[in-house]
OpenMM code with the backbone's topology and positions (N, CA, C; nanometers):
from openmm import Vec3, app, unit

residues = "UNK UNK UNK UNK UNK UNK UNK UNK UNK UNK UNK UNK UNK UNK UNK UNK UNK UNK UNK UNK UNK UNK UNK UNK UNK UNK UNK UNK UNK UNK UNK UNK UNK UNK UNK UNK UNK UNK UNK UNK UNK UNK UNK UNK UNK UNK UNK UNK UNK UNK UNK UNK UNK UNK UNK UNK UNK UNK UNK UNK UNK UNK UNK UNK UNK UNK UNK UNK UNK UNK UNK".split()
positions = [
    Vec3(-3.7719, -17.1696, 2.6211),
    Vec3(-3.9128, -17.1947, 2.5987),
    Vec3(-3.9259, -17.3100, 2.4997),
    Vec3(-4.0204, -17.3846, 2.5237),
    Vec3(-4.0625, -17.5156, 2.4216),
    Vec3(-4.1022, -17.4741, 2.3152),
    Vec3(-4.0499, -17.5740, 2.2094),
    Vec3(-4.1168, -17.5148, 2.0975),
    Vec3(-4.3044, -17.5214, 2.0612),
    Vec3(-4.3346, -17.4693, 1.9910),
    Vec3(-4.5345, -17.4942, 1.9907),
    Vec3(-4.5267, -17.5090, 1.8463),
    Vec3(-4.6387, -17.5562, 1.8156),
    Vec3(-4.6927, -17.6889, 1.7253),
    Vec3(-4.7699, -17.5993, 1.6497),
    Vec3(-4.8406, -17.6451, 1.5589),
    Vec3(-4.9060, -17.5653, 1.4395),
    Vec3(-5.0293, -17.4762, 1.5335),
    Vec3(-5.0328, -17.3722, 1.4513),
    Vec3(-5.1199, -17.2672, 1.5370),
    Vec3(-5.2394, -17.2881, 1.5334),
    Vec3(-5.2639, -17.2188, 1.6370),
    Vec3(-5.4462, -17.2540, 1.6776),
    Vec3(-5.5338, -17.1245, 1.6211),
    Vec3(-5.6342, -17.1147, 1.4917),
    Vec3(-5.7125, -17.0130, 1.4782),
    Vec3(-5.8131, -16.9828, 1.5271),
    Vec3(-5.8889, -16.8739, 1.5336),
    Vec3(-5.9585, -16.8264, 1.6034),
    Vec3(-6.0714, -16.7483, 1.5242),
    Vec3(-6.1686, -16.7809, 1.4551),
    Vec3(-6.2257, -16.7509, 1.3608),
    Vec3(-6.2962, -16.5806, 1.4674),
    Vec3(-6.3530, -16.5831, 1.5715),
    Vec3(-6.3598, -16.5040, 1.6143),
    Vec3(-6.2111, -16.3570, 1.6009),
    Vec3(-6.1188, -16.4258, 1.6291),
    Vec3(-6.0110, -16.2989, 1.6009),
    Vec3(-5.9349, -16.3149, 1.4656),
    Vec3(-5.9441, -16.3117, 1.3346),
    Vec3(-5.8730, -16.3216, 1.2561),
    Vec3(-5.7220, -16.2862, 1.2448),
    Vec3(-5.7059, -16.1567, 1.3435),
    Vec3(-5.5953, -16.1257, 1.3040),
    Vec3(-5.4938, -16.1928, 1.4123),
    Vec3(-5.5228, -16.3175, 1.4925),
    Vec3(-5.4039, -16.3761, 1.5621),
    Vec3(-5.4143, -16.5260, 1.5391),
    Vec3(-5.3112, -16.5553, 1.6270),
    Vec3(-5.2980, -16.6983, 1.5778),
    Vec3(-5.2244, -16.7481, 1.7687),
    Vec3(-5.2831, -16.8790, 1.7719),
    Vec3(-5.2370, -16.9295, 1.8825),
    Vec3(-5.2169, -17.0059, 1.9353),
    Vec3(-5.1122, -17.0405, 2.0417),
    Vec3(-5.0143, -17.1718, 2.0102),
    Vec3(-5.0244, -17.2326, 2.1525),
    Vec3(-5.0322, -17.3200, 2.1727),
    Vec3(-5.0276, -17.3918, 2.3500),
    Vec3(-4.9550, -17.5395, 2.3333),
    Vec3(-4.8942, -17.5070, 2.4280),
    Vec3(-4.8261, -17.6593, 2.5311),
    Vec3(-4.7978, -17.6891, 2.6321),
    Vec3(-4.8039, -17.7817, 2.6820),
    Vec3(-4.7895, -17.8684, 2.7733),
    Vec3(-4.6799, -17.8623, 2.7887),
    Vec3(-4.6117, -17.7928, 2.9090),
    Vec3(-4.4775, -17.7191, 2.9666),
    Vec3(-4.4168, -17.7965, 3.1004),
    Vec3(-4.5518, -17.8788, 3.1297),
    Vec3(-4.5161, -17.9517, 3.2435),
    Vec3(-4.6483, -18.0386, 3.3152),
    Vec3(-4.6397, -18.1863, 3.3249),
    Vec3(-4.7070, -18.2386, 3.4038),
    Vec3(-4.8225, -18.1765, 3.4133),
    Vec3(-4.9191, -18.1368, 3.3396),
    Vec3(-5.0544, -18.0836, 3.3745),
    Vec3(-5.0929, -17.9311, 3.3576),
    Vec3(-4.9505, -17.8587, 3.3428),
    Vec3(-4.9643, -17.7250, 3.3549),
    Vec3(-4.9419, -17.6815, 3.1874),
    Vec3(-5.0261, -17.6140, 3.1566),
    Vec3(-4.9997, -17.5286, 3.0225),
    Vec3(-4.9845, -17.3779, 2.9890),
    Vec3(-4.9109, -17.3610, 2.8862),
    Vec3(-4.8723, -17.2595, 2.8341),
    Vec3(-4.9516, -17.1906, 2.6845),
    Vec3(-5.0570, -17.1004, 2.7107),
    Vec3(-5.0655, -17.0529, 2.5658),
    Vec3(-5.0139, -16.9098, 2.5552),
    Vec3(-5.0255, -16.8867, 2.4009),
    Vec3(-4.9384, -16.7588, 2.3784),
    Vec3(-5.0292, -16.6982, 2.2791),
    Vec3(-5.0586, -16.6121, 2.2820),
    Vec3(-5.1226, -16.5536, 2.1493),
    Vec3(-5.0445, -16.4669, 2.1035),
    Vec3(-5.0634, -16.4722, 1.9226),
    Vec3(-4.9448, -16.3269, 1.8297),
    Vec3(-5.0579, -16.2866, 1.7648),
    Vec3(-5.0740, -16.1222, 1.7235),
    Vec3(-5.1515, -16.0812, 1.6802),
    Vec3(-5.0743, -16.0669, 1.5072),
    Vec3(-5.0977, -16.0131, 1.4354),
    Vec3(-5.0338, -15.9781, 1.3289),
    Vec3(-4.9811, -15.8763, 1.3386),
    Vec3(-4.9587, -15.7845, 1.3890),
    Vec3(-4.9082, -15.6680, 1.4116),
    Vec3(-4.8206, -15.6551, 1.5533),
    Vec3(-4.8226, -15.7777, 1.6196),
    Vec3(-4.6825, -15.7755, 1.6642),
    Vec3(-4.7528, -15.7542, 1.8591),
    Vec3(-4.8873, -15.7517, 1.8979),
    Vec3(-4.9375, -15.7963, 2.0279),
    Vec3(-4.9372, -15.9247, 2.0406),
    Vec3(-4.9362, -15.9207, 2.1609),
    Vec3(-4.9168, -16.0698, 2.2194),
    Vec3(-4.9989, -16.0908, 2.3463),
    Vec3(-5.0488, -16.2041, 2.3879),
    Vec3(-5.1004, -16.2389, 2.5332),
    Vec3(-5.0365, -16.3470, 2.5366),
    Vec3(-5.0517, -16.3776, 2.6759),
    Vec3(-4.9960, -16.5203, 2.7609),
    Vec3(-5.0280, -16.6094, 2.8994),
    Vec3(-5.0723, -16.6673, 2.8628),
    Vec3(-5.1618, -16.7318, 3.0268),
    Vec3(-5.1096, -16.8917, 3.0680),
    Vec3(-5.0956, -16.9290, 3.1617),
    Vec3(-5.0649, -17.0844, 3.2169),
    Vec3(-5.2031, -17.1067, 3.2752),
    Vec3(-5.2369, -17.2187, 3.2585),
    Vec3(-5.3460, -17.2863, 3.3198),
    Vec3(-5.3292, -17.4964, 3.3252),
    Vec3(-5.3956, -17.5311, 3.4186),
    Vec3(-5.3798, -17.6633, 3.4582),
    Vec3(-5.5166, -17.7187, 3.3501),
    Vec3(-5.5781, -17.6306, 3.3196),
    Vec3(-5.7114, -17.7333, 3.2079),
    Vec3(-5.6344, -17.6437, 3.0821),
    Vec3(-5.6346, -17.7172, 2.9857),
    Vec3(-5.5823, -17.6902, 2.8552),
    Vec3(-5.6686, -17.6420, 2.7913),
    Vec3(-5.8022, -17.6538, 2.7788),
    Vec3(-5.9175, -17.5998, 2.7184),
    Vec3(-5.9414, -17.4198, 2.7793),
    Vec3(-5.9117, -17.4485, 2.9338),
    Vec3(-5.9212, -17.3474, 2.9752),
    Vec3(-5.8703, -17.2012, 3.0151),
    Vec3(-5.7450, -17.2884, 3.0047),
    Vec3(-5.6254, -17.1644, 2.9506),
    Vec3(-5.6270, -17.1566, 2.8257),
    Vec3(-5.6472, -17.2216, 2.7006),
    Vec3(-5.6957, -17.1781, 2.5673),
    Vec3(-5.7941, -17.0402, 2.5764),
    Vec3(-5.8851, -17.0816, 2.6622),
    Vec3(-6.0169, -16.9591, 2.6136),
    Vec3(-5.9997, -16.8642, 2.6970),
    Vec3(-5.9094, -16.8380, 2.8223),
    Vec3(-5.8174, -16.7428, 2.8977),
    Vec3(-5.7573, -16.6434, 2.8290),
    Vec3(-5.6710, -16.7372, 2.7316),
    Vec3(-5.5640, -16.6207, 2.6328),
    Vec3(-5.6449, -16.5713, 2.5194),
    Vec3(-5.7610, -16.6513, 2.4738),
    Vec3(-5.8740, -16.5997, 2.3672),
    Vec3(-5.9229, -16.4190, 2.4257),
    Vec3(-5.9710, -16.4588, 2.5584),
    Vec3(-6.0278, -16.3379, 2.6109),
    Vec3(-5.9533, -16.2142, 2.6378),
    Vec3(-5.7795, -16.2752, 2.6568),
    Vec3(-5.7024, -16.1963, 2.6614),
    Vec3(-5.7127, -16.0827, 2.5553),
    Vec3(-5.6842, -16.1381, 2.4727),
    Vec3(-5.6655, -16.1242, 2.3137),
    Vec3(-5.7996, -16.0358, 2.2726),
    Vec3(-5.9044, -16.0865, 2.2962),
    Vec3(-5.9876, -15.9520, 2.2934),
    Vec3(-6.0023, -15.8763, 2.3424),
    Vec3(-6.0144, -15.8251, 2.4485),
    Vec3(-5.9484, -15.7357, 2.5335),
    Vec3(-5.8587, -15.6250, 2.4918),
    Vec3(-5.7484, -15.7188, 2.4424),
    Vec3(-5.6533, -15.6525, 2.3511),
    Vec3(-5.6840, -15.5632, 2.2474),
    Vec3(-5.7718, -15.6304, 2.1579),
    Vec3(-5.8322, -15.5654, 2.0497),
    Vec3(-5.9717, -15.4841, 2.0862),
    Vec3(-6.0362, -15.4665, 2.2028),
    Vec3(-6.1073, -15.3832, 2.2332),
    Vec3(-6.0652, -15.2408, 2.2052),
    Vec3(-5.8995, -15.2875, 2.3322),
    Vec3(-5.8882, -15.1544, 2.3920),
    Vec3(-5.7976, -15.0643, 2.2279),
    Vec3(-5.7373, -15.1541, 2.1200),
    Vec3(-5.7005, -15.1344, 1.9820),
    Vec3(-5.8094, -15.0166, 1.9499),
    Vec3(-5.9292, -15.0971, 1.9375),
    Vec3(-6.0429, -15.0408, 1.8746),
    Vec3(-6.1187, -14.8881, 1.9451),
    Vec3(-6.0614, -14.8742, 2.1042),
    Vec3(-6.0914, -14.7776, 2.1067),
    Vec3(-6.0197, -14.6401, 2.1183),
    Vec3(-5.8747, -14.7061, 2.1306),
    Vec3(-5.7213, -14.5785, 2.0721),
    Vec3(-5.7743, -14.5193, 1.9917),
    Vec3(-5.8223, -14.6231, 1.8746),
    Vec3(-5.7992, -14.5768, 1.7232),
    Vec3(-5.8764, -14.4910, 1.6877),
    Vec3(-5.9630, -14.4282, 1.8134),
    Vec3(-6.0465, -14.3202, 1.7704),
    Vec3(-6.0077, -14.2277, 1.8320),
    Vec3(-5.8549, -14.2247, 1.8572),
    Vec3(-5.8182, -14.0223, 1.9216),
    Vec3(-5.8221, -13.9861, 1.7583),
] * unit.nanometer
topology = app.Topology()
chain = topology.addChain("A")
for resn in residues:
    res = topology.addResidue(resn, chain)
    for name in ("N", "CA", "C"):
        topology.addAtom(name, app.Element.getBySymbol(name[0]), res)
């Protein structure tokens, strides 16, 4: 895997951080890390748009967090 470049914040999710590149000719790679060790991951050909792909991921993520945490 390529290495990724200073992380991308997300004032909406504080607790992740997230990283994208350009993996090939047009196609991208983002990754999201949560602080606690979740992750998402999406490829997309618009870079903006696989950015806000793995954003949504990522909440999602922390939805379904938020509603465990009430067994």
């Amino acid at each position: 895997m390529k290495q990724y470049k200073i992380p991308i914040e997300s004032t909406e999710l504080p607790n992740w951080k997230f990283y994208c590149n350009e993996t090939s000719y047009g196609v991208y790679h983002c990754f999201g890390l949560r602080n606690s060790g979740n992750e998402v991951s999406c490829y997309g050909e618009d870079y903006n748009g696989t950015f806000l792909k793995c954003v949504e991921f990522a909440k999602s993520v922390e939805e379904n967090l938020k509603n465990n945490s009430d067994f």
